[in-house]
C-alpha positions as MATLAB code, in Angstrom:
seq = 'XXXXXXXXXXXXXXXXXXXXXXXXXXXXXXXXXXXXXXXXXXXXXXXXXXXXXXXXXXXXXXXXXXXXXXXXXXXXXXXXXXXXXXXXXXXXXXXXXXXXXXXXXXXXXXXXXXXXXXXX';
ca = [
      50.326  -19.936  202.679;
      48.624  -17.688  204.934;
      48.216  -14.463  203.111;
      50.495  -11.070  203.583;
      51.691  -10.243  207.226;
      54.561   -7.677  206.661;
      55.894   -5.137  204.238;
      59.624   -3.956  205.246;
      61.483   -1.073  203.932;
      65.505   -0.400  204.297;
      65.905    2.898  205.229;
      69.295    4.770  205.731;
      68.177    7.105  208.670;
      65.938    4.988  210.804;
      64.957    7.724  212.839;
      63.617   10.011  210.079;
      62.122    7.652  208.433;
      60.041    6.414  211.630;
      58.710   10.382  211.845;
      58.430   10.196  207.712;
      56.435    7.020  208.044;
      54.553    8.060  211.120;
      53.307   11.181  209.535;
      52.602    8.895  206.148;
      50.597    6.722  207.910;
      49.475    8.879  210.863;
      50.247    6.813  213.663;
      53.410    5.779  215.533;
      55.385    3.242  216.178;
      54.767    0.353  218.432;
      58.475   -0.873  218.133;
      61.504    1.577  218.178;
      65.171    0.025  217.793;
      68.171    0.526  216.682;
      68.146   -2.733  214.403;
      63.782   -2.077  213.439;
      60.838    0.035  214.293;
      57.690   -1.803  213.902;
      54.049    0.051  212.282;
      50.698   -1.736  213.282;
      48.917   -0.877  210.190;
      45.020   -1.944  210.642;
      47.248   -5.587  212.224;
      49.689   -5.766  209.178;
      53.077   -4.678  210.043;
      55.029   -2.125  208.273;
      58.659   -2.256  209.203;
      61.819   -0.492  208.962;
      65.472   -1.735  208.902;
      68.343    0.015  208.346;
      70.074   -0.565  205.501;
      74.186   -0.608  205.042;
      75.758    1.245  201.987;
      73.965    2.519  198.972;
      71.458   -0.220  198.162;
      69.953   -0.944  194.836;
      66.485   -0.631  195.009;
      64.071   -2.259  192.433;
      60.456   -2.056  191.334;
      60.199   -6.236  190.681;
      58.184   -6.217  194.145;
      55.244   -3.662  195.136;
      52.748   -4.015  198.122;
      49.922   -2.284  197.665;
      48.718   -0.380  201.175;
      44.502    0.080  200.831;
      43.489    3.075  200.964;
      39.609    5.146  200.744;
      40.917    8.279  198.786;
      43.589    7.352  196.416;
      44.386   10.455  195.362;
      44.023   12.323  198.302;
      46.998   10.063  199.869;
      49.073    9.977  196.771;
      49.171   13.983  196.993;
      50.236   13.977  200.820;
      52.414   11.400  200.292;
      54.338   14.211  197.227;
      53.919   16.698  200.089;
      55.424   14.662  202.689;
      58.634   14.317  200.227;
      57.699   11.250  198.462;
      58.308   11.194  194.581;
      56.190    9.448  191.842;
      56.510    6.690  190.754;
      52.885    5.870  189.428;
      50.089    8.447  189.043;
      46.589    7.385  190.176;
      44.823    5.665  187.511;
      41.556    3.231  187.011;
      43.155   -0.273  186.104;
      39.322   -1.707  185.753;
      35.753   -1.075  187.613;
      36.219    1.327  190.591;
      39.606   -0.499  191.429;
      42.783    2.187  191.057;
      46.532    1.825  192.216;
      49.141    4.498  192.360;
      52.515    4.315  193.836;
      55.237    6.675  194.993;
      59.012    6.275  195.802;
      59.787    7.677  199.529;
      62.691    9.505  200.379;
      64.908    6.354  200.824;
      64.040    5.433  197.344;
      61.716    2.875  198.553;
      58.448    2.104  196.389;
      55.276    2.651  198.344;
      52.161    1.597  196.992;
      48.587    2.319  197.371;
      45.687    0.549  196.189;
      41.722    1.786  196.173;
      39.660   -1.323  195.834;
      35.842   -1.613  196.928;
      35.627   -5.058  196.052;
      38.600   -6.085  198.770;
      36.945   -8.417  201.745;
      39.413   -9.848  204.481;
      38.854  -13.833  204.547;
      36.504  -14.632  207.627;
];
């Protein structure tokens, strides 16, 4: 195993949720088609699909997107639309997580932790 490369979300309207996603993550996307628009996040890939029908969505899987200001991005992630899901909060040290749902019921989450060091 190599470690994490890419979080995907289905979507239902792949072109709002590129302009949801690129103001959620302020920056746009490298990869726009029909069939999956592509997000270079810091070299991880964030990807959309479009989904068929009304999927069932579940919490039994949550990536955790890094962030400096937890709260901070939780809030304009509520003002972009999104809906909580998990409130900020200390789970030990300095380390916090919070997580949101977006508007394609899709669980985002966010993690604040100092500690973090990418492998050299």
């Amino acid at each position: 195993m190599l470690g994490l490369r890419t979080t995907i979300y289905k979507v239902s309207d792949l072109q709002e949720a590129k302009k949801w996603y690129s103001k959620a993550f302020e920056t746009k996307a490298y990869f726009d088609e029909v069939f999956y628009v592509g997000f270079s996040i810091q070299g991880y890939e964030l990807g959309l699909l479009p989904e068929e029908g009304n999927a069932n969505k579940s919490d039994n899987v949550l990536s955790y997107w890094g962030v400096e200001k937890i709260n901070e991005t939780y809030t304009k992630l509520i003002e972009l639309g999104a809906t909580e899901h998990e409130k900020p909060n200390n789970v030990g040290g300095e380390l916090m997580v919070a997580s949101v749902r977006d508007p394609w019921n899709n669980v985002i989450g966010l993690i604040y932790n100092p500690y973090f060091k990418l492998p050299v």
